[in-house]
MARZA-415712 format. One record per residue: residue in one letter; z, y, x of N, C-alpha, C, O in turn. Coordinates in nm, 4 decimals, padded with zeros to 6 digits. Example, Ala and Ser with C-alpha at 12.3 -4.5 7.8 and 13.67 -1.06 7.14 Angstrom:
2
{pt 'a',{00.7800,-00.5690,01.3190},{00.7800,-00.4500,01.2300},{00.7800,-00.3300,01.3200},{00.8465,-00.3319,01.4236}}
{pt 's',{00.7080,-00.2250,01.2850},{00.7140,-00.1060,01.3670},{00.7870,00.0030,01.2900},{00.8039,00.1138,01.3409}}
This chain:
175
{pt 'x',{12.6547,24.0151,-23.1308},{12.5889,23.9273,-23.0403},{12.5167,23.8216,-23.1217},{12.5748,23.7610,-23.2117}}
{pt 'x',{12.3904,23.7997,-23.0898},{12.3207,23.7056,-23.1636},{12.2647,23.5796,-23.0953},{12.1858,23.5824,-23.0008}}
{pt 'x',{12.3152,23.4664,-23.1545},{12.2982,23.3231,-23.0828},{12.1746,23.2926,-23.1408},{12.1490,23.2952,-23.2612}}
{pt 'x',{12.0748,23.2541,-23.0188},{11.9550,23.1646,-23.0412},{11.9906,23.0633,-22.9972},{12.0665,23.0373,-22.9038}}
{pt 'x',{11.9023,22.9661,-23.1053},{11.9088,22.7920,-23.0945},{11.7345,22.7174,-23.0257},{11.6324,22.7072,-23.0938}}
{pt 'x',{11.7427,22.6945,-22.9435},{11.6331,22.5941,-22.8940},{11.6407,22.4469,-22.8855},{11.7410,22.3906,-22.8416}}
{pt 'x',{11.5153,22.3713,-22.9350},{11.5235,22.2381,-22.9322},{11.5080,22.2134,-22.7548},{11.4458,22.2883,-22.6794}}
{pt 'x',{11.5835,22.0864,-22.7146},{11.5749,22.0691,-22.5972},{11.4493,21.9217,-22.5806},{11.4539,21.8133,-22.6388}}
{pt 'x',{11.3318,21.9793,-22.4659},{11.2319,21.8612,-22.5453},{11.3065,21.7495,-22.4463},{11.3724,21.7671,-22.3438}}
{pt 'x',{11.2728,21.6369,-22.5122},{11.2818,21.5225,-22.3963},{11.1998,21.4926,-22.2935},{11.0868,21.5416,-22.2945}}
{pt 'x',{11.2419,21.4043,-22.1823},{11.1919,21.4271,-22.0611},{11.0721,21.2945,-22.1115},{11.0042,21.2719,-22.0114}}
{pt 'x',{11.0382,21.2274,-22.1980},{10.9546,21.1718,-22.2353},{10.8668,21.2341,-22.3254},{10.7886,21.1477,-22.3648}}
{pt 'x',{10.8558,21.2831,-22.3485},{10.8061,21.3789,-22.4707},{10.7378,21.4958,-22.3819},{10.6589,21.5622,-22.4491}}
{pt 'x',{10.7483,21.5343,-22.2555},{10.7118,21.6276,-22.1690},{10.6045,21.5725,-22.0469},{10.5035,21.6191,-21.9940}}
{pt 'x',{10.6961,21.4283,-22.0307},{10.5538,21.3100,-21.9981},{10.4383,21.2953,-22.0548},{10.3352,21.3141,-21.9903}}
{pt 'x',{10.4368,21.2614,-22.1768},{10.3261,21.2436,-22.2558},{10.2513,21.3366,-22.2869},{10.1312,21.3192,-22.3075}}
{pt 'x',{10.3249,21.4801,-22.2974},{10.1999,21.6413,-22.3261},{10.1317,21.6646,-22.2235},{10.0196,21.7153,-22.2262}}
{pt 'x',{10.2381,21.6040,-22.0461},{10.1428,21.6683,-21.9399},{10.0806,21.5437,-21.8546},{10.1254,21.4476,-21.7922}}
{pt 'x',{09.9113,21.6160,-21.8968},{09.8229,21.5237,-21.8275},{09.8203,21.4727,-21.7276},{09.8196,21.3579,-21.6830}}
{pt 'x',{09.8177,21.6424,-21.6684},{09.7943,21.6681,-21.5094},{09.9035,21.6119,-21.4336},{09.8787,21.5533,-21.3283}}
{pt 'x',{10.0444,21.6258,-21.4840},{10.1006,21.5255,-21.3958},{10.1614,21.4316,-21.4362},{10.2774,21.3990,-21.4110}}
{pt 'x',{10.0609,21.3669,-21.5228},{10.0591,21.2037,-21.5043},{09.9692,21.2088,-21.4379},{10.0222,21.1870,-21.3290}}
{pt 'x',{09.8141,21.2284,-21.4084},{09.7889,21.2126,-21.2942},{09.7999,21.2414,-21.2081},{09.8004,21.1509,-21.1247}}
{pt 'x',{09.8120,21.3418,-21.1714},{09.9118,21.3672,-20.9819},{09.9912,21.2269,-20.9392},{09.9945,21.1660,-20.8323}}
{pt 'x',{10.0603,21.1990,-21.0816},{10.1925,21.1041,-21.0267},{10.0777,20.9701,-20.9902},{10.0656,20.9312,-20.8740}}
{pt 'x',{10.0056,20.9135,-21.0937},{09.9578,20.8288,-21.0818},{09.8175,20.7816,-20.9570},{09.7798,20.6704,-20.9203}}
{pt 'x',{09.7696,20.9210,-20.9191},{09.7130,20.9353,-20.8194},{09.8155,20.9302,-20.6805},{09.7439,20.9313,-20.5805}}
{pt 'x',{09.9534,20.9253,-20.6469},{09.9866,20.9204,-20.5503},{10.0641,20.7627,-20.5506},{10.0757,20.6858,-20.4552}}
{pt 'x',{10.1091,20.7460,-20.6846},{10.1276,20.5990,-20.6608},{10.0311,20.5125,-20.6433},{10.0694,20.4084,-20.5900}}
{pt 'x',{09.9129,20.5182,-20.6704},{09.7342,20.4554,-20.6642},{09.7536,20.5140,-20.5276},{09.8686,20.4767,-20.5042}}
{pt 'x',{09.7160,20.5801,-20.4253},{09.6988,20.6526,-20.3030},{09.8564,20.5581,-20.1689},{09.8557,20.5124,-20.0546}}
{pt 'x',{09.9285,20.5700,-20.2453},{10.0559,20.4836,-20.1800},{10.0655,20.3417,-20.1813},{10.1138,20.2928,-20.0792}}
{pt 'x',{10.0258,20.2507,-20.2867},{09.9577,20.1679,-20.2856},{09.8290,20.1168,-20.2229},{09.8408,20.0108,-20.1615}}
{pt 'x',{09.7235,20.1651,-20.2261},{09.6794,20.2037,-20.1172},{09.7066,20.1530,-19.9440},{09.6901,20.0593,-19.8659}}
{pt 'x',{09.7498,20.2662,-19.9534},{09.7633,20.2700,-19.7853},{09.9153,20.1573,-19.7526},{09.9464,20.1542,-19.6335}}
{pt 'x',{10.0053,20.0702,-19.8486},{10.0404,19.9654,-19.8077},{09.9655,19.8659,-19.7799},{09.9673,19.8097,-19.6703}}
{pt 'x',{09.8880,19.8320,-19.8807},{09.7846,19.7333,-19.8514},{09.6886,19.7342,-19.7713},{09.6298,19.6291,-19.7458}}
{pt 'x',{09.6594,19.8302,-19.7256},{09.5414,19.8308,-19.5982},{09.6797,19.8315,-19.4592},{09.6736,19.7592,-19.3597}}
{pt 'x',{09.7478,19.8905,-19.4767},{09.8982,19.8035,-19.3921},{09.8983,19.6678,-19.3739},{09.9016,19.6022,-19.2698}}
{pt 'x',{09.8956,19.6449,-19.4524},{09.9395,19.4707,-19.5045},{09.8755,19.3922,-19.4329},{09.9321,19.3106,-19.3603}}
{pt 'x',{09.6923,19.4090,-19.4452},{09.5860,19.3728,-19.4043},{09.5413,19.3984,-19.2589},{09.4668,19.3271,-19.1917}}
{pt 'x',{09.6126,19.5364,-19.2162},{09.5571,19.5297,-19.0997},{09.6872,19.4373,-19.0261},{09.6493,19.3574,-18.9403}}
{pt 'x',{09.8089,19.4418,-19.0485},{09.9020,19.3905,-19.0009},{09.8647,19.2054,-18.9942},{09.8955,19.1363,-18.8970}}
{pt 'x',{09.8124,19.1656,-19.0867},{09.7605,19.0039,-19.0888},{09.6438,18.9542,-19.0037},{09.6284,18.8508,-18.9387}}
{pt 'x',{09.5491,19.0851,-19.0297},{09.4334,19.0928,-18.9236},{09.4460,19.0922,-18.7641},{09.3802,19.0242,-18.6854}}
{pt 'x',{09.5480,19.1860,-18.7358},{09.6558,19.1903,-18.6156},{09.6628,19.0455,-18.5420},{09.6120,19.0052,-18.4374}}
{pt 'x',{09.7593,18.9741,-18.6538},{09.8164,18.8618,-18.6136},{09.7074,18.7529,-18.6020},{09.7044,18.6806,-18.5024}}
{pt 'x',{09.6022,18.7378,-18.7197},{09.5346,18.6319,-18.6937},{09.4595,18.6453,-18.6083},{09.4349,18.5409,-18.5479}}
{pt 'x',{09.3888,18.7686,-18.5606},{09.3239,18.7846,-18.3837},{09.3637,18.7243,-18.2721},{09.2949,18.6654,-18.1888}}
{pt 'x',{09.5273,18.7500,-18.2763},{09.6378,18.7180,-18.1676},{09.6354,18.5048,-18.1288},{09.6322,18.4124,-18.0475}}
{pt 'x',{09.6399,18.5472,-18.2558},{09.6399,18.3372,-18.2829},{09.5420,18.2709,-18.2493},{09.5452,18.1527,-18.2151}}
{pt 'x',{09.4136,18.3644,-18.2580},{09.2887,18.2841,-18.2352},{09.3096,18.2941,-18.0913},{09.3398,18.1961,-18.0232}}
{pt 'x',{09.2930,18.4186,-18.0413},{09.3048,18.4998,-17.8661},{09.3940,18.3507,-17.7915},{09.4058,18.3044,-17.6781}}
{pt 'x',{09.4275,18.3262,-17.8858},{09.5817,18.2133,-17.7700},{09.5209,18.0525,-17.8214},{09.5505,17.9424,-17.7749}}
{pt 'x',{09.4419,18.0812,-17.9150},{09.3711,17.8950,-17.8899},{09.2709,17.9299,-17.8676},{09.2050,17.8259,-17.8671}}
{pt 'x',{09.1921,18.0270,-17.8423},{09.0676,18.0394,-17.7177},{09.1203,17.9721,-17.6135},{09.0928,17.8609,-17.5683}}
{pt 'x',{09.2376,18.0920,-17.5652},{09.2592,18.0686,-17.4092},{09.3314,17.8741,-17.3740},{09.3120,17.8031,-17.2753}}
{pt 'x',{09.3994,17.8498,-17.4806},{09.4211,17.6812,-17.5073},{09.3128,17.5871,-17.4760},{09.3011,17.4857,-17.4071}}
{pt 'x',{09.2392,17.6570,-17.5509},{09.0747,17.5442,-17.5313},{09.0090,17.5794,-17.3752},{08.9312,17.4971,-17.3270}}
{pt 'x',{09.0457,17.7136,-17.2924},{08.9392,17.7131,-17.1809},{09.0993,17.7120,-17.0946},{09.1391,17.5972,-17.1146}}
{pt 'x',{09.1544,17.7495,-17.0512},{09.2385,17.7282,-17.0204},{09.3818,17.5770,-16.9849},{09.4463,17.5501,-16.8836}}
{pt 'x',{09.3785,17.5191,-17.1134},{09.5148,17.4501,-17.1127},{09.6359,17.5186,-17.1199},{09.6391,17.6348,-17.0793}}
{pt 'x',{09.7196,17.4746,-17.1574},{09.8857,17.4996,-17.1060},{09.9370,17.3983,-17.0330},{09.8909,17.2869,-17.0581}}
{pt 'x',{10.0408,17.4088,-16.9286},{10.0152,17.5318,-16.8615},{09.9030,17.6267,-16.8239},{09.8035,17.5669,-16.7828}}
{pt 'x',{09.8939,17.7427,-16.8268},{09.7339,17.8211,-16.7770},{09.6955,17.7946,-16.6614},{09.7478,17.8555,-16.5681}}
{pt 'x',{09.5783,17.6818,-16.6320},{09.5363,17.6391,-16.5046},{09.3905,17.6543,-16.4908},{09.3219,17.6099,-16.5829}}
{pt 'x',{09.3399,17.7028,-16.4036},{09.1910,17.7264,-16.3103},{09.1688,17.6627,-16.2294},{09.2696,17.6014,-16.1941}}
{pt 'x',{09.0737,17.6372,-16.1670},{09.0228,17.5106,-16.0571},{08.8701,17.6033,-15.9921},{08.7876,17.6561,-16.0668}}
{pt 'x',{08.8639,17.6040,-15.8627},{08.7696,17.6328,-15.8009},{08.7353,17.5629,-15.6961},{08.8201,17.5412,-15.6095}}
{pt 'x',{08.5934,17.5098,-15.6821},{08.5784,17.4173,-15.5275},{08.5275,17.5666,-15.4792},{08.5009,17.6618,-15.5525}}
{pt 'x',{08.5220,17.5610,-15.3517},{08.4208,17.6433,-15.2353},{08.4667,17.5895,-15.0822},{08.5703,17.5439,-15.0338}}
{pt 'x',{08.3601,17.6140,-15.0439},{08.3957,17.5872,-14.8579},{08.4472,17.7690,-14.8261},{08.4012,17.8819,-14.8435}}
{pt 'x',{08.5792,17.6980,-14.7660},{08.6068,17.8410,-14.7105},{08.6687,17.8412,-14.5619},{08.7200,17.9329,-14.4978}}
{pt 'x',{08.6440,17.6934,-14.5268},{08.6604,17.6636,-14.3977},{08.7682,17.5894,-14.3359},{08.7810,17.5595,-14.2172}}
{pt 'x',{08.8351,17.5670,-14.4229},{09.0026,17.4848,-14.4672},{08.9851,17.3136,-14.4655},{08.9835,17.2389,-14.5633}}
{pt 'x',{08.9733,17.2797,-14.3276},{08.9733,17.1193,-14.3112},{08.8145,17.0521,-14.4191},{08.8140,16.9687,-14.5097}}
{pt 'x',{08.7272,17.1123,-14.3732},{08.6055,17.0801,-14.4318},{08.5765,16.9952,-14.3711},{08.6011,16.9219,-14.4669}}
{pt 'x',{08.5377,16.9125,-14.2807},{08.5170,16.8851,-14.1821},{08.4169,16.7273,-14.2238},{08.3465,16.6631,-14.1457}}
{pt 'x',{08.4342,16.7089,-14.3214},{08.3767,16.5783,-14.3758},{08.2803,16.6333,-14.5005},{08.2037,16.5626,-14.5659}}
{pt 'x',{08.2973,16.7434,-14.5136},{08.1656,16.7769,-14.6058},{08.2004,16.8303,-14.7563},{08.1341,16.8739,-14.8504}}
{pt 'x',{08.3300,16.8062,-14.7321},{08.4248,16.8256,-14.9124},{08.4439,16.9478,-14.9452},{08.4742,17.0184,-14.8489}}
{pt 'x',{08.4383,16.9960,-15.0359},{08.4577,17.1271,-15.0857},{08.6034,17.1732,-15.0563},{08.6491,17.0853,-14.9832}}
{pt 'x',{08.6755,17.2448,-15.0721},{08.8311,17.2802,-15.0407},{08.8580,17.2955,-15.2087},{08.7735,17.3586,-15.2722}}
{pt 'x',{08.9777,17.2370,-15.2821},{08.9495,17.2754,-15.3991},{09.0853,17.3833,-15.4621},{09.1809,17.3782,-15.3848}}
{pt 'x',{09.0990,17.4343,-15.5288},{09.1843,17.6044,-15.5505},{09.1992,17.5537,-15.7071},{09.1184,17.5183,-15.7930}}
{pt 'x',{09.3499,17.5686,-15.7011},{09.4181,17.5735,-15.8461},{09.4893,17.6553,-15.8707},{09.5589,17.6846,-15.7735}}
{pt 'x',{09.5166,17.7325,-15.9899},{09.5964,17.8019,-15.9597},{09.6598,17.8045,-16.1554},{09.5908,17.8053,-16.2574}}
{pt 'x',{09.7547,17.8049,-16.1461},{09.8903,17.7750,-16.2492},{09.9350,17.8744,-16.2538},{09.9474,17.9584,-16.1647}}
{pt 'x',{09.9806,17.8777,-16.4148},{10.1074,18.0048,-16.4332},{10.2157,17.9274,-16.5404},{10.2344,17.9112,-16.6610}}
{pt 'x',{10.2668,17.8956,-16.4219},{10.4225,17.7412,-16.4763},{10.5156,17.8568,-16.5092},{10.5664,17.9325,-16.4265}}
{pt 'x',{10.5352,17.8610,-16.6766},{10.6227,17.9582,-16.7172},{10.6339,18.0651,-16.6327},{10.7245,18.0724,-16.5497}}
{pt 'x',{10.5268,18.1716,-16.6504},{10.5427,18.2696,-16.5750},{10.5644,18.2900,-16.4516},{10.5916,18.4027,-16.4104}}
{pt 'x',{10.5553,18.1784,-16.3677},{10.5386,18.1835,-16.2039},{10.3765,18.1105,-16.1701},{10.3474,17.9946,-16.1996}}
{pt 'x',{10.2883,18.2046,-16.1054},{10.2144,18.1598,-16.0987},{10.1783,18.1007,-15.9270},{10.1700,18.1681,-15.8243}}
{pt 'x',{10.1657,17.9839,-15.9417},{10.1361,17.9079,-15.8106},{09.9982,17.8799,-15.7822},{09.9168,17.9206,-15.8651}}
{pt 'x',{09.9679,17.8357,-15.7096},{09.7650,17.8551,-15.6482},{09.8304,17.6778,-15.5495},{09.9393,17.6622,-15.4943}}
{pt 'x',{09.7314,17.5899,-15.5597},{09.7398,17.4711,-15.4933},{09.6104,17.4992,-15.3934},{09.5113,17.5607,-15.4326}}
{pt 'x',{09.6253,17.4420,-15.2488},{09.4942,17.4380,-15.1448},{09.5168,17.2791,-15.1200},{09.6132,17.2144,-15.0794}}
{pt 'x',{09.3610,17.2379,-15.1702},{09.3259,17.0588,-15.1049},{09.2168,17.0996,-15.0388},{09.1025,17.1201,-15.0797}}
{pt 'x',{09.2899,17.1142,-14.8745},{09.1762,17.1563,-14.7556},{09.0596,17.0296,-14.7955},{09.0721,16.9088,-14.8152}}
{pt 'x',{08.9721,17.0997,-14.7959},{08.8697,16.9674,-14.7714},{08.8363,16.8679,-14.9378},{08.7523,16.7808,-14.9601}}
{pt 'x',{08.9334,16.9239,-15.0211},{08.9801,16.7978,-15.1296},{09.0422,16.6620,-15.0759},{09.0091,16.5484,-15.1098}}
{pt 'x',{09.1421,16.7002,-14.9822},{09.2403,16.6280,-14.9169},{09.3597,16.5939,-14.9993},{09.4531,16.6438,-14.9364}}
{pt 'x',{09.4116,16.5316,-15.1142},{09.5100,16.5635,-15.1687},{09.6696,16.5538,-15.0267},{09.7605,16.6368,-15.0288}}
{pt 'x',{09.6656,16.4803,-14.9611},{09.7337,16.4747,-14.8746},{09.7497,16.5663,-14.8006},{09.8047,16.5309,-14.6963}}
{pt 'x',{09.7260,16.6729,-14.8063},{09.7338,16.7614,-14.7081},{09.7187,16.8855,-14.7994},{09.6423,16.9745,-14.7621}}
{pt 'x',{09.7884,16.8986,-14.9211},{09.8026,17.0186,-15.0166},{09.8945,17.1136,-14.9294},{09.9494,17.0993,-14.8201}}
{pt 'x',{09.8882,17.2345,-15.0382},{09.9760,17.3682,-14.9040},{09.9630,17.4532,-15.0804},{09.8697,17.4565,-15.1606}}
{pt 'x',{10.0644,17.4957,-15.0836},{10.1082,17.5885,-15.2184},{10.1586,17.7176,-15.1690},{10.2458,17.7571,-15.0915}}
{pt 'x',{10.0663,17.7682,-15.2471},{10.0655,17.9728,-15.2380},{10.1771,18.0014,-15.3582},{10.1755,17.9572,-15.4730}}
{pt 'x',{10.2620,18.0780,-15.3034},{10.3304,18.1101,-15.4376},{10.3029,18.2954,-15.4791},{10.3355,18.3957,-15.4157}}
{pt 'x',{10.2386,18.2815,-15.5961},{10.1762,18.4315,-15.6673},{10.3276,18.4434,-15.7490},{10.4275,18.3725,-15.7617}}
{pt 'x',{10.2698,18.6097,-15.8070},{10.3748,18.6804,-15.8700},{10.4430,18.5902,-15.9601},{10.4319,18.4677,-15.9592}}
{pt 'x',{10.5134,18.6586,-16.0368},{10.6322,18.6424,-16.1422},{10.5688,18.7158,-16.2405},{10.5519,18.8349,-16.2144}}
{pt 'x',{10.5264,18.6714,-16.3554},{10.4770,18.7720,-16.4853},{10.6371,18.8204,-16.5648},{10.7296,18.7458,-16.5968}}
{pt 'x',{10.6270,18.9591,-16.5791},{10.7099,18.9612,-16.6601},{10.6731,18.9911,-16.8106},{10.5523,18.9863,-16.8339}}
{pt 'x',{10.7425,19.0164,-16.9001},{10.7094,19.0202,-17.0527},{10.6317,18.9105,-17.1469},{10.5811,18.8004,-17.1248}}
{pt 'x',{10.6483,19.0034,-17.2758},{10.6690,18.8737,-17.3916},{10.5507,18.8135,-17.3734},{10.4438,18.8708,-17.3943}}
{pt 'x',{10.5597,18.7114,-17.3393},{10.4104,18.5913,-17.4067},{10.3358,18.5769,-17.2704},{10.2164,18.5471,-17.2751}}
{pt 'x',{10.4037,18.5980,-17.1334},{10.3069,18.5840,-17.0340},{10.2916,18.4588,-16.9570},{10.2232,18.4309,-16.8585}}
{pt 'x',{10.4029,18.3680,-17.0543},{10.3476,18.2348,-16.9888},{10.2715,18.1843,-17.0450},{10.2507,18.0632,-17.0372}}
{pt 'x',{10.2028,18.2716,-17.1245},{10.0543,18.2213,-17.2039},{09.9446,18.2983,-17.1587},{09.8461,18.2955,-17.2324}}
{pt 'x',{09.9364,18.3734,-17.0449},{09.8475,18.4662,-16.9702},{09.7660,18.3858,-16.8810},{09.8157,18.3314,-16.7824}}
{pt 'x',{09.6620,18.3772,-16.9063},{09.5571,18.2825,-16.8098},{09.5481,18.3658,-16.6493},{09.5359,18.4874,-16.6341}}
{pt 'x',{09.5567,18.2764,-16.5553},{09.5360,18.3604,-16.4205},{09.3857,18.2683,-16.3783},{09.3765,18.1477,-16.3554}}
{pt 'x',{09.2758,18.3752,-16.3781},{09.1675,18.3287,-16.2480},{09.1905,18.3364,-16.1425},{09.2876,18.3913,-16.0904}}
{pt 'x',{09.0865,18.2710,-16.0845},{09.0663,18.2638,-15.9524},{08.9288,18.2872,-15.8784},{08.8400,18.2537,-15.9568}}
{pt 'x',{08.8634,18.3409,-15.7326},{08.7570,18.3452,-15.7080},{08.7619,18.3620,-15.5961},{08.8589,18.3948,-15.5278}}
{pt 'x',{08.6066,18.3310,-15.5518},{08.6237,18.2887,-15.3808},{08.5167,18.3921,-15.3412},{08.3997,18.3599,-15.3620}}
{pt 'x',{08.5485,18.5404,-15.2739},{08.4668,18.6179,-15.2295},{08.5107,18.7006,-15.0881},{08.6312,18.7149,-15.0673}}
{pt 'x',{08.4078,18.7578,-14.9862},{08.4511,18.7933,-14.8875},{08.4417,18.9085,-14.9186},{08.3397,18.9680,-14.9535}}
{pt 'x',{08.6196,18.9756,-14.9011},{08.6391,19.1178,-14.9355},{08.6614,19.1983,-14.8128},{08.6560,19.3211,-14.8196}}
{pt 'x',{08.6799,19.1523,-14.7287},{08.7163,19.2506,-14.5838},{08.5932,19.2033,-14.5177},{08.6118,19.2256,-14.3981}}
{pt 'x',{08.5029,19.1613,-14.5300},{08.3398,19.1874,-14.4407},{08.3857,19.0754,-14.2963},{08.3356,19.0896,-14.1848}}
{pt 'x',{08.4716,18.9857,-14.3250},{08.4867,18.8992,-14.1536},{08.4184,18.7614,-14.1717},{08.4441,18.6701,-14.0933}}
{pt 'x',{08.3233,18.7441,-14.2841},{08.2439,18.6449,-14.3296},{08.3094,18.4878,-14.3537},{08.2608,18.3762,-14.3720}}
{pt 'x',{08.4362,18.5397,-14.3439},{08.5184,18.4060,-14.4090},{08.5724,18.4609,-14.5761},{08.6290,18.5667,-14.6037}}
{pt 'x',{08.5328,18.3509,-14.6675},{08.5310,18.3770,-14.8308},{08.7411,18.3819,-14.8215},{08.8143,18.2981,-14.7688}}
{pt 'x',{08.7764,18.4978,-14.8866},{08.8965,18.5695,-14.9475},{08.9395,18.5100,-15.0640},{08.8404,18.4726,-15.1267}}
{pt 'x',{09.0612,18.4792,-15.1324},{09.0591,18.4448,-15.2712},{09.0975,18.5496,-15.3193},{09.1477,18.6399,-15.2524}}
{pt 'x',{09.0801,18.5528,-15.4377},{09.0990,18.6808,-15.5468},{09.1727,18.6416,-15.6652},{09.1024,18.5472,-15.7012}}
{pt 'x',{09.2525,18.6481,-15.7383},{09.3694,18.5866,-15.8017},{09.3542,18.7473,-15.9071},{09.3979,18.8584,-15.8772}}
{pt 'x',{09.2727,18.7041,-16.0411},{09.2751,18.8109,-16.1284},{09.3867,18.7816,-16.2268},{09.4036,18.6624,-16.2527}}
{pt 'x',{09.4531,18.8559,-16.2766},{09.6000,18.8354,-16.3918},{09.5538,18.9703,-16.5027},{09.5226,19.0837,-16.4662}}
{pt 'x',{09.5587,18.9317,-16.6109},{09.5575,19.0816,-16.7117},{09.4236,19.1379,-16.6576},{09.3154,19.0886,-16.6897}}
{pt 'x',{09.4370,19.2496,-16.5692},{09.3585,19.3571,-16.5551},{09.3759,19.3830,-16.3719},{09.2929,19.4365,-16.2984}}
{pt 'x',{09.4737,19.3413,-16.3439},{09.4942,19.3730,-16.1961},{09.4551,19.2125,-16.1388},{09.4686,19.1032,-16.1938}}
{pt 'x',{09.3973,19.2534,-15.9946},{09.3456,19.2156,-15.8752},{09.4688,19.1739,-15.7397},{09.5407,19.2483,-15.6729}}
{pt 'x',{09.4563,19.0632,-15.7392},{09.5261,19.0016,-15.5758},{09.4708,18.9503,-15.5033},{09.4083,18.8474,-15.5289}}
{pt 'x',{09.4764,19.0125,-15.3730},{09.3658,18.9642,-15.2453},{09.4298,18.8769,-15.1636},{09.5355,18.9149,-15.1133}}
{pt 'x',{09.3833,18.7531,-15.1360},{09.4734,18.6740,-15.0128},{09.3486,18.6423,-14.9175},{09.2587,18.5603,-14.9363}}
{pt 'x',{09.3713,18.7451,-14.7914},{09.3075,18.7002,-14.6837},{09.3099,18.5494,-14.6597},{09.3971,18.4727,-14.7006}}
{pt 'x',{09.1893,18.5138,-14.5791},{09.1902,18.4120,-14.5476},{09.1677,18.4111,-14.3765},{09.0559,18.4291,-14.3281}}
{pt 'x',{09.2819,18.3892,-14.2979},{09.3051,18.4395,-14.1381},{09.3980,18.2925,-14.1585},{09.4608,18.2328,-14.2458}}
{pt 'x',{09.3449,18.2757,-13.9601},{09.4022,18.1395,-13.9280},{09.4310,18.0062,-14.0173},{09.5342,17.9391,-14.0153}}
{pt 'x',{09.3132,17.9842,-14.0971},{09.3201,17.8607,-14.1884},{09.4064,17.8438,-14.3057},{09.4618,17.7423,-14.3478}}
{pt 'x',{09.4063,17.9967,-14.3618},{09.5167,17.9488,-14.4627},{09.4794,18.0889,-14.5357},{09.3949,18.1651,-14.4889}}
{pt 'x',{09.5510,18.1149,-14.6551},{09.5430,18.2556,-14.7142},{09.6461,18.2917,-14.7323},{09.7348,18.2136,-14.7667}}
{pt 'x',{09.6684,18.4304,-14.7137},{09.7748,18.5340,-14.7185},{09.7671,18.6866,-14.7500},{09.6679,18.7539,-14.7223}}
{pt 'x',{09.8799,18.7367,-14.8102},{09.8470,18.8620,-14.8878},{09.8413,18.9707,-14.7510},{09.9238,18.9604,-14.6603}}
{pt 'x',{09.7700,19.0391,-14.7505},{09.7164,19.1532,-14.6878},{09.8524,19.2612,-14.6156},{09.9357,19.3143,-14.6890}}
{pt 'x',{09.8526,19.2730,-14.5104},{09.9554,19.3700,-14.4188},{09.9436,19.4994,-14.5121},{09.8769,19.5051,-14.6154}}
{pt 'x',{10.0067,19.5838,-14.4669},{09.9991,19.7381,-14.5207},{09.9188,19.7971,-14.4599},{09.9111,19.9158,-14.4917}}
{pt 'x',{09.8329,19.7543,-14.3594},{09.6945,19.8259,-14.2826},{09.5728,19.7715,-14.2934},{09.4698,19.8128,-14.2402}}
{pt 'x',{09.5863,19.6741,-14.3660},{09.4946,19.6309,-14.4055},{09.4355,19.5797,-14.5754},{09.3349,19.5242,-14.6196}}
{pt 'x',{09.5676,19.6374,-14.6342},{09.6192,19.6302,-14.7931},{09.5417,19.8067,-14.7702},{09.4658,19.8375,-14.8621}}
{pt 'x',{09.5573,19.9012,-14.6704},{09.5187,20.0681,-14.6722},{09.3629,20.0313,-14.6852},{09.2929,20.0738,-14.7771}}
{pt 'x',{09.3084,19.9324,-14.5646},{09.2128,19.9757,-14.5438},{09.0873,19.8859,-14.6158},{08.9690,19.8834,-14.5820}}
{pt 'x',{09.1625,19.8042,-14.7400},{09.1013,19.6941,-14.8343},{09.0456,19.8347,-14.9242},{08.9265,19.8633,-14.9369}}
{pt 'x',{09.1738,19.9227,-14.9887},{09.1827,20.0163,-15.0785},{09.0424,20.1089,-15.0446},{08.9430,20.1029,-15.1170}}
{pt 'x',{09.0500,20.1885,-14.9325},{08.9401,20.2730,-14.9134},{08.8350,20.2200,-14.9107},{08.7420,20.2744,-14.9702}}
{pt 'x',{08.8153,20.1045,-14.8458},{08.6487,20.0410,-14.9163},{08.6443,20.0090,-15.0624},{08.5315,19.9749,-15.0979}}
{pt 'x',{08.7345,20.0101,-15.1580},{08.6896,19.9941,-15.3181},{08.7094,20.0981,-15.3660},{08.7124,20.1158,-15.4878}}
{pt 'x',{08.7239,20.1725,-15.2947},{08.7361,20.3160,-15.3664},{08.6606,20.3804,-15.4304},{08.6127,20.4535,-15.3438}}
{pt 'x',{08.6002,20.4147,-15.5499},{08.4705,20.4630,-15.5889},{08.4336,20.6198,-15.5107},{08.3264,20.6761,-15.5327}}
C-alpha cells in the first residue's frame, strides 16, 4: 500500500489565487450595502414627509383640528348673519358647532364619529355647505381621510340621513 502526502493549502492562500471569488464576494457585499442604504434613506425620507404632512396640517389647520364655515342655510338668519359651522376633532371625537345666525347664544353641537387608529387625533376634518338631496336647502358634508358624511338639513337643524334616504342619497352618486 502506498501513502501519498499532499500539502493542505490555506484558506488564505486560496483567497488570494481566486479572483473571481473575491469578486463575487465583494460584489454582493457592495450590492448588500447597497440596498441597506437606499433602506436607510428611503426609511428617513418616509419619516421626514410624515413630519412635514403634520406641520402643514398645524399651520392650516391648528390643534386641535378645527374648520370654520359661514353660509346661510336658513338656521335663525333672520338678521342677515351668516350661520357659522365648526367642526373639531377633540382627540379623536369629532364635534361640528351651529351659531344659527352667528348667534353665539344659541349654539347646538353635532356630535360626528370617533376616529379610530394611530395618529387620528391629528386628522384634519372639513367641512362644506352643499345641497345633496335636490330640496334647495344647503346639506353639510363633513369630509374625514377619504370618506364623506351627509347631515341633512330638515326642520332647522342637521341630521344624519334615515336608511331611505341614506338608499336613495347612494343611487344618485352612483356613477
Amino acid at each position: 500500500m502506498a501513502v501519498t502526502s499532499r500539502a493542505i493549502r490555506v484558506g488564505r492562500r486560496a483567497w488570494s489565487r481566486n479572483h473571481r471569488m473575491q469578486r463575487t464576494a465583494y460584489a454582493a457585499l457592495y450590492g448588500t450595502a447597497l440596498m441597506l442604504g437606499a433602506l436607510a434613506i428611503y426609511a428617513l425620507i418616509g419619516a421626514a414627509l410624515g413630519r412635514i404632512t403634520v406641520m402643514i396640517d398645524d399651520i392650516r389647520y391648528g390643534y386641535p383640528r378645527t374648520m370654520h364655515v359661514q353660509a346661510f342655510v336658513g338656521h335663525g338668519e333672520d338678521a342677515g348673519q351668516p350661520t357659522h359651522l365648526i367642526a373639531i376633532n377633540l382627540d379623536r371625537q369629532v364635534v361640528i358647532l351651529e351659531l344659527p345666525g352667528g348667534d353665539p347664544s344659541q349654539v347646538r353641537s353635532i356630535t360626528g364619529p370617533y376616529l379610530f387608529g394611530a395618529d387620528e387625533h391629528l386628522t384634519p376634518v372639513t367641512i362644506n355647505v352643499q345641497d345633496v338631496d335636490g330640496d334647495a336647502l344647503p346639506d353639510l358634508l363633513l369630509d374625514i381621510r377619504r370618506e364623506r358624511i351627509v347631515y341633512l338639513n330638515r326642520d332647522g337643524f342637521f341630521r344624519l340621513p334615515t336608511p331611505e334616504e341614506q338608499a336613495r342619497l347612494t343611487k344618485t352618486f352612483r356613477p
